[in-house]
gemmi code that builds the backbone of each chain (N, CA, C; Angstrom):
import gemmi

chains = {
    "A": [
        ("UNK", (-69.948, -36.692, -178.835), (-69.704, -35.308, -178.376), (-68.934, -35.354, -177.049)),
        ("UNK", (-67.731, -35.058, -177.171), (-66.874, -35.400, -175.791), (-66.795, -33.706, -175.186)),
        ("UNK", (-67.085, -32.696, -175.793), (-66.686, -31.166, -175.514), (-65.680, -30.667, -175.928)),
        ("UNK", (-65.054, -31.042, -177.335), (-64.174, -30.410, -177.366), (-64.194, -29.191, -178.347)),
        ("UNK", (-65.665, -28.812, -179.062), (-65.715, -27.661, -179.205), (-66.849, -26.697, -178.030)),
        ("UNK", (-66.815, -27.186, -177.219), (-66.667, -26.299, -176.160), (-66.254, -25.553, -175.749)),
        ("UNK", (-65.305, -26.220, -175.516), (-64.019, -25.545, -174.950), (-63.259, -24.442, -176.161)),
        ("UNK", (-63.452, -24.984, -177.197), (-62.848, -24.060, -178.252), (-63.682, -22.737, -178.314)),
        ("UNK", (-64.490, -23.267, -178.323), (-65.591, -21.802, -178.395), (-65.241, -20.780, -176.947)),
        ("UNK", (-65.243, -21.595, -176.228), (-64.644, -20.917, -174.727), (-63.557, -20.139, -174.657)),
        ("UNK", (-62.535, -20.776, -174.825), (-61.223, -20.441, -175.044), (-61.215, -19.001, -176.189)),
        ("UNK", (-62.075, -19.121, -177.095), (-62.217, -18.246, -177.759), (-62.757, -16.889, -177.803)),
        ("UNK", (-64.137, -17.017, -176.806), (-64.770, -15.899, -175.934), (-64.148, -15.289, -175.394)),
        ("UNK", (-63.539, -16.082, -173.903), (-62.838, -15.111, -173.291), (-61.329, -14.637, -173.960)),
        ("UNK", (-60.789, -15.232, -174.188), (-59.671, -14.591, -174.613), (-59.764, -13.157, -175.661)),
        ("UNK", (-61.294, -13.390, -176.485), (-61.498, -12.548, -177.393), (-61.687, -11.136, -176.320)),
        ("UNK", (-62.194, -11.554, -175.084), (-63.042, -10.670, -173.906), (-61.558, -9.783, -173.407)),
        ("UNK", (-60.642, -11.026, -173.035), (-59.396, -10.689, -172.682), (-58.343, -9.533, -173.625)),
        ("UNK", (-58.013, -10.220, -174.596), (-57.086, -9.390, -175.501), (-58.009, -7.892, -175.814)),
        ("UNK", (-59.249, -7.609, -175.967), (-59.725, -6.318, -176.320), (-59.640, -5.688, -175.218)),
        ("UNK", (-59.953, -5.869, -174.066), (-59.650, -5.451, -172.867), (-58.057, -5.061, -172.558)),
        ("UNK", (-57.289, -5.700, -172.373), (-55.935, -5.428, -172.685), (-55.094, -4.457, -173.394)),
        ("UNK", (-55.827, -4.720, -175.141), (-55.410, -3.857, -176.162), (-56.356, -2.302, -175.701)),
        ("UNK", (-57.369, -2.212, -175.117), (-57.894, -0.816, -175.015), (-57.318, 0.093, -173.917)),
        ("UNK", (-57.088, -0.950, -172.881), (-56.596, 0.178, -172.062), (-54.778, 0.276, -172.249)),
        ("UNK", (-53.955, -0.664, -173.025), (-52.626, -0.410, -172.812), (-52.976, 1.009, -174.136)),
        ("UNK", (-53.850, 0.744, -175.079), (-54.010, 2.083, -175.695), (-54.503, 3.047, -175.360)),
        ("UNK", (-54.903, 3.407, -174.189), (-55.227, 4.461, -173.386), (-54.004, 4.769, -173.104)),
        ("UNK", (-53.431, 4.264, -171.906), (-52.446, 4.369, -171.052), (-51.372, 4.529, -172.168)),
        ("UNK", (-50.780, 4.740, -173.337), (-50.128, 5.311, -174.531), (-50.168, 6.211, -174.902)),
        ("UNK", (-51.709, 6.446, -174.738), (-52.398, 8.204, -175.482), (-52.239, 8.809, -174.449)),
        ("UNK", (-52.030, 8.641, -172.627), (-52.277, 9.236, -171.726), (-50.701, 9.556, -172.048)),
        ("UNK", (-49.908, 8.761, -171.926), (-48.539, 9.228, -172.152), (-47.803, 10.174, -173.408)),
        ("UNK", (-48.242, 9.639, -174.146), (-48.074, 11.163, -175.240), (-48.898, 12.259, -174.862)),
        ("UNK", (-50.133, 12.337, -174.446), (-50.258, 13.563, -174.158), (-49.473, 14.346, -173.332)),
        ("UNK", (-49.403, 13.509, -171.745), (-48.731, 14.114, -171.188), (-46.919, 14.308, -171.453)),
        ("UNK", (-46.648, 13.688, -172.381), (-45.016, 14.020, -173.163), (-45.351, 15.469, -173.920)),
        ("UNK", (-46.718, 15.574, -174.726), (-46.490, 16.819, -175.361), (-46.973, 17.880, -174.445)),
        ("UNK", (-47.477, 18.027, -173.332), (-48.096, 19.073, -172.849), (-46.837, 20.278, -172.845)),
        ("UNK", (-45.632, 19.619, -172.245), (-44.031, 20.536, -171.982), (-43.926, 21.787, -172.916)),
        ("UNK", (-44.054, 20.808, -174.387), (-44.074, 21.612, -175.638), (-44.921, 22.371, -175.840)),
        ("UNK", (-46.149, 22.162, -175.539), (-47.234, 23.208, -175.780), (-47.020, 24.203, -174.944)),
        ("UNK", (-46.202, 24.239, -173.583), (-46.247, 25.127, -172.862), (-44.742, 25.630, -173.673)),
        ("UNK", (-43.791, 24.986, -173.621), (-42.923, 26.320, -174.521), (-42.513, 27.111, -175.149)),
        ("UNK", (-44.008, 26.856, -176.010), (-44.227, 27.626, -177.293), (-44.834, 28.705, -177.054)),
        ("UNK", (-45.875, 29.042, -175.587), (-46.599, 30.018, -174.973), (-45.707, 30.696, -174.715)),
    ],
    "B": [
        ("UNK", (-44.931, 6.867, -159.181), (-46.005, 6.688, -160.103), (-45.709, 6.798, -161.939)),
        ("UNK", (-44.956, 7.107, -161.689), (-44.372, 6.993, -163.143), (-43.567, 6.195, -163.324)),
        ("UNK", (-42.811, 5.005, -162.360), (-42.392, 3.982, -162.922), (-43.348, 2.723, -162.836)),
        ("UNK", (-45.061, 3.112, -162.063), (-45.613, 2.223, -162.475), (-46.007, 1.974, -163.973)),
        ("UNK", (-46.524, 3.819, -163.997), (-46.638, 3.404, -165.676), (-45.790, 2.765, -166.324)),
        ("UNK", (-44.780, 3.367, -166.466), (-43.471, 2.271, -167.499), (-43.278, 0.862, -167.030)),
        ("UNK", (-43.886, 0.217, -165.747), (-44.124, -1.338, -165.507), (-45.117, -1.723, -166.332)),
        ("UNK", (-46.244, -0.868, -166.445), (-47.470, -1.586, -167.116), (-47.664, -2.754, -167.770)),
        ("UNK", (-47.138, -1.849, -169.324), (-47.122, -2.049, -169.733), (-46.428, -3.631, -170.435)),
        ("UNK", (-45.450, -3.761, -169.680), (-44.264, -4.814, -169.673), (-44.650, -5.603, -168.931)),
        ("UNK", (-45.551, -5.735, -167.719), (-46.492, -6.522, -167.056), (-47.399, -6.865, -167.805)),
        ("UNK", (-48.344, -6.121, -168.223), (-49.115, -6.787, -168.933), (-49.348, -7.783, -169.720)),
        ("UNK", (-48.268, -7.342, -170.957), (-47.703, -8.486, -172.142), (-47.225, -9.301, -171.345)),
        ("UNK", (-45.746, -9.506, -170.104), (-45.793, -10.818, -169.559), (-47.139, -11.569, -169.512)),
        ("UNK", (-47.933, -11.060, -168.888), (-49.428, -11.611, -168.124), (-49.865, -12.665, -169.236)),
        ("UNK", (-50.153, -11.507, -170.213), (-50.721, -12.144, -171.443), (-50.098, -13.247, -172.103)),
        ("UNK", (-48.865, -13.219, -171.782), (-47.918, -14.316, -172.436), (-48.449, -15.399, -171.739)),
        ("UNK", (-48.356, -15.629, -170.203), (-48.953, -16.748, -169.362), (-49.996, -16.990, -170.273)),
        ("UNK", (-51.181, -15.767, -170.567), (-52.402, -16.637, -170.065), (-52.428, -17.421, -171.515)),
        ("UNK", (-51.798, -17.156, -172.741), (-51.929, -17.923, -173.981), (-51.101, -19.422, -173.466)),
        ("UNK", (-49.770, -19.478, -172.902), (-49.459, -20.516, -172.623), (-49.687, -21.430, -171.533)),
        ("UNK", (-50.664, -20.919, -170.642), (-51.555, -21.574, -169.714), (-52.574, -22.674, -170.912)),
        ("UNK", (-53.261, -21.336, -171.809), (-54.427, -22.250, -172.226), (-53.819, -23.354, -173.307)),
        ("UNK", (-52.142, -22.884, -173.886), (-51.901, -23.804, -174.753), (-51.569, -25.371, -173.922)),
        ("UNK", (-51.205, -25.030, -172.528), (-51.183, -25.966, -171.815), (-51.619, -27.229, -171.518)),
        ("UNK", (-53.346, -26.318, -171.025), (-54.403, -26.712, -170.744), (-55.041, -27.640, -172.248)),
        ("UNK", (-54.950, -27.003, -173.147), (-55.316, -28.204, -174.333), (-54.514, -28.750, -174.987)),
        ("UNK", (-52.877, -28.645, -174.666), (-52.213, -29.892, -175.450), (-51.096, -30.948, -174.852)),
        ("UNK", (-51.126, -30.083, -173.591), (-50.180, -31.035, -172.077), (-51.148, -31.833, -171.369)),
        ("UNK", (-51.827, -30.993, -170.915), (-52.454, -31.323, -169.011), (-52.853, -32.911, -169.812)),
        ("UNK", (-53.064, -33.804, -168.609), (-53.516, -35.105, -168.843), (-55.267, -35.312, -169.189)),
        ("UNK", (-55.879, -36.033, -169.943), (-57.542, -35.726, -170.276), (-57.465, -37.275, -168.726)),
        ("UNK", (-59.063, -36.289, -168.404), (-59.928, -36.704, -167.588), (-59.986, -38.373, -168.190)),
        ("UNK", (-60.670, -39.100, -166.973), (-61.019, -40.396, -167.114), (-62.579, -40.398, -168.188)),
        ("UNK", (-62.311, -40.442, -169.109), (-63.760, -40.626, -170.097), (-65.076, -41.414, -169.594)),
        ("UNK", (-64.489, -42.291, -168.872), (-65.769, -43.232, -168.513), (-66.104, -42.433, -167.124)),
        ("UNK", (-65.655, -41.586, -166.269), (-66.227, -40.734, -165.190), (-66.986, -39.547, -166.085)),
        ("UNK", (-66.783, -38.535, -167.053), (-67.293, -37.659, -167.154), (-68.178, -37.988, -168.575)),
        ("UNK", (-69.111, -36.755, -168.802), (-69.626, -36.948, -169.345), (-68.717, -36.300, -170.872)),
        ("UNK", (-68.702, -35.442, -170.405), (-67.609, -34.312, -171.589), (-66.224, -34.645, -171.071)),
        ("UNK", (-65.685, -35.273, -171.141), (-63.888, -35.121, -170.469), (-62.803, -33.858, -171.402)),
        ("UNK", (-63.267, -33.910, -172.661), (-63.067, -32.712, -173.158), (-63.000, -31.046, -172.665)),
        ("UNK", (-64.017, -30.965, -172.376), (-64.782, -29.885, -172.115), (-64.136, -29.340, -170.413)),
        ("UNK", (-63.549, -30.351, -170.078), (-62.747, -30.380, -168.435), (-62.144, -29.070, -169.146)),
        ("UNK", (-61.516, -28.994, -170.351), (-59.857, -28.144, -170.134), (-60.424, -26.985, -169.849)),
        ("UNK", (-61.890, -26.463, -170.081), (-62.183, -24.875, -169.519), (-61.950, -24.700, -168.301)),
        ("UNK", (-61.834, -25.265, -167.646), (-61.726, -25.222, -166.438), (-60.144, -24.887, -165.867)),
        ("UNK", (-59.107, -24.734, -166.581), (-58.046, -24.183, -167.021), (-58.141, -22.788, -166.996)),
        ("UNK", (-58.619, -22.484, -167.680), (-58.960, -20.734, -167.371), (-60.251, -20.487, -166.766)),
        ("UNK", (-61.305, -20.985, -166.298), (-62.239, -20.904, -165.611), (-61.713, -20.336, -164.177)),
        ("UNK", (-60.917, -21.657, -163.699), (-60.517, -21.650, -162.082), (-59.616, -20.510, -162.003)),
        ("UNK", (-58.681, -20.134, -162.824), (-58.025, -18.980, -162.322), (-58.783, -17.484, -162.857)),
        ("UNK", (-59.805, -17.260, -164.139), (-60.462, -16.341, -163.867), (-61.346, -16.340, -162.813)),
        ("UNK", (-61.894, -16.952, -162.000), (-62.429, -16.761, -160.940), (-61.620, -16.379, -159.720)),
        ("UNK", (-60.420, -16.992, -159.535), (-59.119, -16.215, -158.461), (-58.860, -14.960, -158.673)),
        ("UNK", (-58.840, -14.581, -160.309), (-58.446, -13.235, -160.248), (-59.598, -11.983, -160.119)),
        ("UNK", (-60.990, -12.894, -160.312), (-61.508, -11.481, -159.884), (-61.599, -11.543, -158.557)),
        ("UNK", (-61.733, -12.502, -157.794), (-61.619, -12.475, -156.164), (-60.799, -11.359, -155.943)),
        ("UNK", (-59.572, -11.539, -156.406), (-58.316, -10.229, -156.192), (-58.948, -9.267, -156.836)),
        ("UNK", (-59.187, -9.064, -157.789), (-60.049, -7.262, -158.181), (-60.947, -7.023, -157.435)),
        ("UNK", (-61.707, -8.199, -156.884), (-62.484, -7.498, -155.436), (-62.238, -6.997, -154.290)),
        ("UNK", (-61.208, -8.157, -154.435), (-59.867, -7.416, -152.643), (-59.586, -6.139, -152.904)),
        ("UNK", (-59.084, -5.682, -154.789), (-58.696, -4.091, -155.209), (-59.561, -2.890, -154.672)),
        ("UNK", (-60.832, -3.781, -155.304), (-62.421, -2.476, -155.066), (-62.326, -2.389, -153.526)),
        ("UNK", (-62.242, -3.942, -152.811), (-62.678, -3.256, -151.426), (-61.398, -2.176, -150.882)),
        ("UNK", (-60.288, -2.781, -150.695), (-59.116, -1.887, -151.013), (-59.697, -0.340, -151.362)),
        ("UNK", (-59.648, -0.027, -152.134), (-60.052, 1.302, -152.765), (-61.285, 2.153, -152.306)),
        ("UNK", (-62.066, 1.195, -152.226), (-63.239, 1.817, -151.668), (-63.154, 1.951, -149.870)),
        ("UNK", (-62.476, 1.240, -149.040), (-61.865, 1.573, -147.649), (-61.319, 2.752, -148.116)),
        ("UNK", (-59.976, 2.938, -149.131), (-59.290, 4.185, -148.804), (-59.912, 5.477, -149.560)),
        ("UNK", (-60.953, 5.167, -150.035), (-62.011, 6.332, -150.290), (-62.475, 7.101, -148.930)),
        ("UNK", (-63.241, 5.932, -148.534), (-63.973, 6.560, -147.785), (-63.414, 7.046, -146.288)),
        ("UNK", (-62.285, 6.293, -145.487), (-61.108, 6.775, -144.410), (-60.489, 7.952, -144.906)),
        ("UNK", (-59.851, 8.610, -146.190), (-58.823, 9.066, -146.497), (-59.707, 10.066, -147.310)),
        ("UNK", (-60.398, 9.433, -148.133), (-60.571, 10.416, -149.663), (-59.677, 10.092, -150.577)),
        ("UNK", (-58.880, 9.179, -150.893), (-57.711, 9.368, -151.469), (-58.202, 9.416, -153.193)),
        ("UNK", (-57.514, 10.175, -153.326), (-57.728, 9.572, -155.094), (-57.430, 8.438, -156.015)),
        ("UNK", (-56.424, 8.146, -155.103), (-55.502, 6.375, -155.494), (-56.666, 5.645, -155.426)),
        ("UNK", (-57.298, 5.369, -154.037), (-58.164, 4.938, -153.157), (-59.208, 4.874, -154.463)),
        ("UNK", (-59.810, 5.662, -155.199), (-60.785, 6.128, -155.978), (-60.408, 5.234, -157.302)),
        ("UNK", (-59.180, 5.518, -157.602), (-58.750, 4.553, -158.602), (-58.691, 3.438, -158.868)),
        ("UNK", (-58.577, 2.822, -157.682), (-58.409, 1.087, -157.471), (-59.576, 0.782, -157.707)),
        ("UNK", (-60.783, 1.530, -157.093), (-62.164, 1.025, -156.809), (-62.353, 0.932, -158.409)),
        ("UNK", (-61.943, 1.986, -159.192), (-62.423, 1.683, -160.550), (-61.842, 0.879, -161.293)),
        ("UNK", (-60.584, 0.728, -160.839), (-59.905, -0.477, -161.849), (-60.264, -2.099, -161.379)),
        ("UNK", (-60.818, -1.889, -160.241), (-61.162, -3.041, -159.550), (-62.867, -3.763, -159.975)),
        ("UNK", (-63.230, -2.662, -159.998), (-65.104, -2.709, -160.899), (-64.849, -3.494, -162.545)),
        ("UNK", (-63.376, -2.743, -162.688), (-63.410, -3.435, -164.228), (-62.685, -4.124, -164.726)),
        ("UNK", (-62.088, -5.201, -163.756), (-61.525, -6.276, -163.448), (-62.303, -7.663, -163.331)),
        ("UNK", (-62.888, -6.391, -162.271), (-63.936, -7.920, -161.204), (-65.169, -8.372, -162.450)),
        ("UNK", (-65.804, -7.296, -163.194), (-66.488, -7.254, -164.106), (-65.726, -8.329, -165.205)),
        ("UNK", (-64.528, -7.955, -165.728), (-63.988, -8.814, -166.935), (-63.958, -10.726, -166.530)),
        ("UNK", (-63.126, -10.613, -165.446), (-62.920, -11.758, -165.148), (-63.843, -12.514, -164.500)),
        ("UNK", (-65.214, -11.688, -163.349), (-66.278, -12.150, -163.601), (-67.119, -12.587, -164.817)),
        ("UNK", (-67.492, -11.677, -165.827), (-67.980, -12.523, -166.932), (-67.324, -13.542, -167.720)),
        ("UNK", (-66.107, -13.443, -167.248), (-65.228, -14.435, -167.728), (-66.003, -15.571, -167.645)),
        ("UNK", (-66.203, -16.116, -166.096), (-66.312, -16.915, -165.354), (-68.075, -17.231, -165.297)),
        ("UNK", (-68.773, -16.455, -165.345), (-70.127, -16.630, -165.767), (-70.549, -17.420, -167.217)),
        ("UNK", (-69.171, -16.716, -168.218), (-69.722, -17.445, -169.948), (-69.749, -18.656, -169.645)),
        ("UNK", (-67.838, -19.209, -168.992), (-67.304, -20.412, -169.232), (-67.780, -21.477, -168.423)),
        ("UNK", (-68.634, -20.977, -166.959), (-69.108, -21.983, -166.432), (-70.425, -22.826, -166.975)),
        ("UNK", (-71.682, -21.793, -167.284), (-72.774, -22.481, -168.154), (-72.110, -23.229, -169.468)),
        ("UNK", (-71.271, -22.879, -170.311), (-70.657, -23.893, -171.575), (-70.412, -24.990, -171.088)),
        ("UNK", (-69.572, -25.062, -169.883), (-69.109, -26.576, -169.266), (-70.069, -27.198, -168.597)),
        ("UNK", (-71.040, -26.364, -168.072), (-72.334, -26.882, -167.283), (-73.583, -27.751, -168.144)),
        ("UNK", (-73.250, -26.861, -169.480), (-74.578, -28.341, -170.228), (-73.377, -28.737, -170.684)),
        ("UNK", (-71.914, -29.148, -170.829), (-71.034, -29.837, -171.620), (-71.573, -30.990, -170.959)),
        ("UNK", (-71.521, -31.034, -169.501), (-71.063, -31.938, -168.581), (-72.285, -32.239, -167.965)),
        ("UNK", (-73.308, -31.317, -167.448), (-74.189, -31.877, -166.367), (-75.414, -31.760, -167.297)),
        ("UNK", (-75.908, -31.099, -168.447), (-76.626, -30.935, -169.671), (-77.621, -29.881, -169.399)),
        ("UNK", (-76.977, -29.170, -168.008), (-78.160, -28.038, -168.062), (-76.879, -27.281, -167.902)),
        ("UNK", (-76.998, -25.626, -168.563), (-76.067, -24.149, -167.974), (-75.963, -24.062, -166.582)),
        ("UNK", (-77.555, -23.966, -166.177), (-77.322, -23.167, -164.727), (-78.164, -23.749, -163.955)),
        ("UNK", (-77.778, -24.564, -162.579), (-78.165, -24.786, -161.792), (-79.024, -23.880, -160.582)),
        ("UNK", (-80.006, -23.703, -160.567), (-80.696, -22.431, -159.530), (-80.382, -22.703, -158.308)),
        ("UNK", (-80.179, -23.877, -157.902), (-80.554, -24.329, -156.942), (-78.833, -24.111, -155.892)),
        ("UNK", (-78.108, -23.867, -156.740), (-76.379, -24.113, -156.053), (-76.059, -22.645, -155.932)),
        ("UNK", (-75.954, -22.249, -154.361), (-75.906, -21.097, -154.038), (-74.632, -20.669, -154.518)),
        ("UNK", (-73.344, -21.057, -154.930), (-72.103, -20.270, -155.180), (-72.057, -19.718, -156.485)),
        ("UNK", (-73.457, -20.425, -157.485), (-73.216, -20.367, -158.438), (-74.264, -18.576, -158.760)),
        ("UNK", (-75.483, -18.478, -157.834), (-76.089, -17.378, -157.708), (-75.396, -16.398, -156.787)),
        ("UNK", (-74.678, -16.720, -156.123), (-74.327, -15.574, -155.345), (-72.901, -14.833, -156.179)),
        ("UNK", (-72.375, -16.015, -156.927), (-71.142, -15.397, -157.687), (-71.282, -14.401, -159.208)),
        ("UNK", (-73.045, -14.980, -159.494), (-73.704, -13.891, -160.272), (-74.005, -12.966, -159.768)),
        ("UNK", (-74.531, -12.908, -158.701), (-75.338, -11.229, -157.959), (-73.352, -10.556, -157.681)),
        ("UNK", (-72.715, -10.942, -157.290), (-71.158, -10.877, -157.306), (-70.485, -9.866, -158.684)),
        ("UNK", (-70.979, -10.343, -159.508), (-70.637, -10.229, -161.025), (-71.517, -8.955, -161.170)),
        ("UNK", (-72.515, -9.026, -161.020), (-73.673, -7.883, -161.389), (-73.729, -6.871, -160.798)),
        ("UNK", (-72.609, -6.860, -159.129), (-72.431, -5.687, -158.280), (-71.287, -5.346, -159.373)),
        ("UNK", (-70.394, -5.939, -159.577), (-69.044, -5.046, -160.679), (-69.994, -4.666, -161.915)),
        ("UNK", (-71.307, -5.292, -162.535), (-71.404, -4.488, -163.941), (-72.024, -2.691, -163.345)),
        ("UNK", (-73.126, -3.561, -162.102), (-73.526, -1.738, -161.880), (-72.381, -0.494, -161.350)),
        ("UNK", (-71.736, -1.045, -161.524), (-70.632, -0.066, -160.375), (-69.732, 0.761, -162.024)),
        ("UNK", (-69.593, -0.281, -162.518), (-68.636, -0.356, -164.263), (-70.007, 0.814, -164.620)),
        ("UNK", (-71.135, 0.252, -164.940), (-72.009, 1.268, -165.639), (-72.224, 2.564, -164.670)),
        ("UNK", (-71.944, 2.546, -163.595), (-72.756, 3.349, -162.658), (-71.450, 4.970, -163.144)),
        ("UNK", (-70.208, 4.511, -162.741), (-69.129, 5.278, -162.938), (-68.863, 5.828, -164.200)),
        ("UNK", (-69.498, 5.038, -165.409), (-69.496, 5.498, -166.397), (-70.556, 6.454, -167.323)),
        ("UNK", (-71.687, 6.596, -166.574), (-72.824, 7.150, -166.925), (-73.298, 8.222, -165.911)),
        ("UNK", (-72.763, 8.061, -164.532), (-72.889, 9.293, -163.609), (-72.274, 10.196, -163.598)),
        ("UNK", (-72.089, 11.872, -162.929), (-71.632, 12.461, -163.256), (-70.725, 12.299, -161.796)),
        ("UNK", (-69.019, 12.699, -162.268), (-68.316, 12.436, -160.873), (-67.919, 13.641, -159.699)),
        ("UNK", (-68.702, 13.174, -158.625), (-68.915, 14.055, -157.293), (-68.713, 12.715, -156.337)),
        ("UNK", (-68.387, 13.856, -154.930), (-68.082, 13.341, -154.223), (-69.167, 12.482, -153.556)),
        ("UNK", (-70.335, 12.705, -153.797), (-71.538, 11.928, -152.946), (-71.477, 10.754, -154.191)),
        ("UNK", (-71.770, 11.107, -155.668), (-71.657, 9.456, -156.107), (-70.189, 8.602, -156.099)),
        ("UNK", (-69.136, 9.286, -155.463), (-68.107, 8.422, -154.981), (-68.494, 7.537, -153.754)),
        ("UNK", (-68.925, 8.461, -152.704), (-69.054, 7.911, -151.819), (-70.276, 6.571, -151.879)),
        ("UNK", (-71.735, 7.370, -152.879), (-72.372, 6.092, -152.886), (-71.628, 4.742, -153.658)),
        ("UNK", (-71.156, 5.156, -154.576), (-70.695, 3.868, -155.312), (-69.574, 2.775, -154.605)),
        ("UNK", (-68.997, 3.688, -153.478), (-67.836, 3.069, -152.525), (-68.773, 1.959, -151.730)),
        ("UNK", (-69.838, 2.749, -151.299), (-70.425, 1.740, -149.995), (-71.193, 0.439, -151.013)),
        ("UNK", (-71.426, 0.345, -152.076), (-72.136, -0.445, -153.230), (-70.781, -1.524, -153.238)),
        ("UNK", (-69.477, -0.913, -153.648), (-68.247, -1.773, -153.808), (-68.414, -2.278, -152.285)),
        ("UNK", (-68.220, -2.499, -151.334), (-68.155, -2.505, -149.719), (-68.955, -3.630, -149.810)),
        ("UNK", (-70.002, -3.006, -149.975), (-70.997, -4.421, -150.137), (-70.533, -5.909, -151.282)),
        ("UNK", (-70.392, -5.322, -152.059), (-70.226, -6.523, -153.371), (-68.908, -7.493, -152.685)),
        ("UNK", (-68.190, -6.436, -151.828), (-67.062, -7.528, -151.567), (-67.553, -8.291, -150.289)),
        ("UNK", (-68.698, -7.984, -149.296), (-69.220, -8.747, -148.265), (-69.522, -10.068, -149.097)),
        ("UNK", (-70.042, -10.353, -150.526), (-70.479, -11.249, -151.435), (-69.155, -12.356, -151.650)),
        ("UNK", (-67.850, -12.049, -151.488), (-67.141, -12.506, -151.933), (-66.419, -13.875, -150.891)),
        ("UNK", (-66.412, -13.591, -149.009), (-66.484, -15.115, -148.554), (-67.712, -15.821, -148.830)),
        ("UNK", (-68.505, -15.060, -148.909), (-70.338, -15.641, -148.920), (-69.995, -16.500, -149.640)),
        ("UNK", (-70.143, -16.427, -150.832), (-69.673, -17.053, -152.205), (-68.043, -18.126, -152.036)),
        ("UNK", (-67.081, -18.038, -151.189), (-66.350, -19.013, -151.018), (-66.838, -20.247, -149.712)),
        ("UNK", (-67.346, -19.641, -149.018), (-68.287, -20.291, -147.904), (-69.308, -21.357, -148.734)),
        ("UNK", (-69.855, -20.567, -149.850), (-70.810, -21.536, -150.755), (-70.162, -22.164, -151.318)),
        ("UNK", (-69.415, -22.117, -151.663), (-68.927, -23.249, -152.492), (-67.538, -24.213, -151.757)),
        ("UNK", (-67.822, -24.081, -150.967), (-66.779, -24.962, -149.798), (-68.101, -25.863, -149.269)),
        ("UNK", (-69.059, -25.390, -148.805), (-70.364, -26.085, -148.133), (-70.882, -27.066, -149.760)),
        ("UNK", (-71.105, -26.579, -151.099), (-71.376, -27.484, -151.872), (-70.889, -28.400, -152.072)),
        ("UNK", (-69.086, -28.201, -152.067), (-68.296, -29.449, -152.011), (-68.448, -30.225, -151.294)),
        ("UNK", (-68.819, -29.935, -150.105), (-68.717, -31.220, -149.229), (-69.956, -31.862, -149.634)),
        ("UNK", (-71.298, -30.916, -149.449), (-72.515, -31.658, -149.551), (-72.747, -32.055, -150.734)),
        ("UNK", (-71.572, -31.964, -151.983), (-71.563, -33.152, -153.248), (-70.951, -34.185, -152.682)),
        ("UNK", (-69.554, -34.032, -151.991), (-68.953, -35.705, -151.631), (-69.419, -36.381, -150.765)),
        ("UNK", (-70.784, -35.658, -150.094), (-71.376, -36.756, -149.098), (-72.318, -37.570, -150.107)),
        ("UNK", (-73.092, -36.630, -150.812), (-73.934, -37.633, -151.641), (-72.890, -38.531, -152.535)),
        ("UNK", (-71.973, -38.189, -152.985), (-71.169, -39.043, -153.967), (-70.539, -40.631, -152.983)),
        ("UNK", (-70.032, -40.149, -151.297), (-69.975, -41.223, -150.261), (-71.254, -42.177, -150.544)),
        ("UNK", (-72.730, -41.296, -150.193), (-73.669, -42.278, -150.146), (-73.891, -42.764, -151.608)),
        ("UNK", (-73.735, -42.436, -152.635), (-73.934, -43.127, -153.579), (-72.713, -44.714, -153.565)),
        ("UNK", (-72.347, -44.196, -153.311), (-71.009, -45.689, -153.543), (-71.565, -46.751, -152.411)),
        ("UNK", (-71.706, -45.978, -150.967), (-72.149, -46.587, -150.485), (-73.060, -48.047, -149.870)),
        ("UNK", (-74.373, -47.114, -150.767), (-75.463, -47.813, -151.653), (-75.370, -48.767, -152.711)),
    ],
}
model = gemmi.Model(1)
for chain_id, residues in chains.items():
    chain = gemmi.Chain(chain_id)
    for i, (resn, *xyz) in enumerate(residues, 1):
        res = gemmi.Residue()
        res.name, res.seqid = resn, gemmi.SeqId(i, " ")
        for name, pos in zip(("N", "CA", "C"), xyz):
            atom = gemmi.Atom()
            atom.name, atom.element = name, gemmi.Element(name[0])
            atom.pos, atom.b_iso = gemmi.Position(*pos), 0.0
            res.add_atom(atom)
        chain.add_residue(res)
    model.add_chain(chain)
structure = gemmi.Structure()
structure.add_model(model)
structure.setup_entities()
C-alpha cells in the first residue's frame, strides 16, 4: 500500500467539492444575468 | 461592476483549467518522493492540492476580513458581499483542506488526526468559524444587527488565521529539532 488510492479518492472529493461549487454559482451568476437582461422588456411592455 | 461580471466568468474556467492541470501535474510529472523515507510516497501527491487549498482559503479570509472591516467602518454593501463570498470560500477550500489532510495523515503517519498539533486544531476551529458564518447567513433573517453580529464573528475567525500560521511555523521547527536529535542519537 504505497497511497496511491488515496490520493485518487482525494483528488476526487475535492474536485467533486470544487466543480459543483463552481458549476452552481457560475449558474447563478447566468440566471442573475438574464434576469436582469429581461427586466428592460418587462418594463416596455408596461 | 458589470465588467466584473463579464470577467467572471472567463476567470473562473481559466482557474479551473489550472486546477485540473495542476493535479494532472501533480500525478503524472512532479518527481515521487524517496520510498524508503515515507511511508506512503504515493499519497505525497495530495499535497499538490492540499498546500494550495490551504493558501487560498487564507486569501478568502483576508476577503471576509476585508469585507467585514468595510462593513462595519462604511456599511458598505460591497463590504457585505466580500464577507459572504469570503465565508464561502474560506468554507470550500477549508474543507478542502480538512478532507485531504486526515486521508494523507493515516496514508502516512497511520492516524487522521493528530490532537495534539495545534495548526492542525486551530485550522479546524478556522474552518468551523466559515461553516457558522456560511450557515449563519443562510438561515438568519438579513438586518443590520445580524450583519453587524456576523461581521465581528468574521473579525474574529480571521484573528485565527496568523495563530494558525504561527502554529505551524513553531511545529516545523519543533519537528526538525526532534528529527536533528534523532540523527543525532
Amino acid at each position: 500500500m504505497n497511497g496511491e488510492i488515496e490520493a485518487i479518492v482525494t483528488y476526487s472529493i475535492l474536485a467533486a467539492m470544487l466543480f459543483s461549487y463552481t458549476f452552481s454559482r457560475i449558474s447563478s451568476l447566468s440566471k442573475l444575468k438574464r434576469e436582469i437582461a429581461g427586466k428592460p422588456t418587462e418594463d416596455s411592455k408596461e | 461592476m458589470a465588467n466584473c461580471s463579464t470577467l467572471a466568468i472567463p476567470i473562473t474556467i481559466v482557474g479551473m483549467i489550472c486546477v485540473v492541470i495542476t493535479a494532472l501535474l501533480g500525478f503524472f510529472y512532479a518527481p515521487l518522493v524517496d520510498p524508503n523515507s515515507w511511508n506512503a510516497p504515493e499519497a505525497y501527491r495530495i499535497l499538490y492540492w492540499h498546500v494550495p487549498f490551504a493558501w487560498t482559503s487564507f486569501l478568502s479570509f483576508c476577503l471576509l476580513f476585508i469585507g467585514a472591516s468595510s462593513w462595519y467602518v462604511k456599511r458598505s454593501e460591497s463590504g457585505w458581499t466580500m464577507l459572504v463570498i469570503g465565508s464561502q470560500l474560506g468554507l470550500l477550500f477549508g474543507l478542502g483542506v480538512i478532507i485531504s489532510g486526515p486521508i494523507w495523515g493515516s496514508a502516512e503517519w497511520g492516524v487522521p488526526w493528530d490532537w495534539g498539533d495545534v495548526r492542525l486544531n486551530s485550522y479546524a476551529l478556522l474552518t468551523s468559524v466559515a461553516l457558522f458564518l456560511v450557515m449563519s447567513i443562510r438561515s438568519q433573517p438579513d438586518g443590520q444587527e445580524t450583519r453587524d453580529t456576523l461581521a465581528a464573528i468574521g473579525l474574529f475567525g480571521f484573528v485565527l488565521v496568523p495563530v494558525t500560521a504561527v502554529a505551524t511555523t513553531l511545529w516545523r521547527e519543533e519537528q526538525n529539532r526532534k528529527i536533528d536529535k534523532e540523527v543525532l542519537t
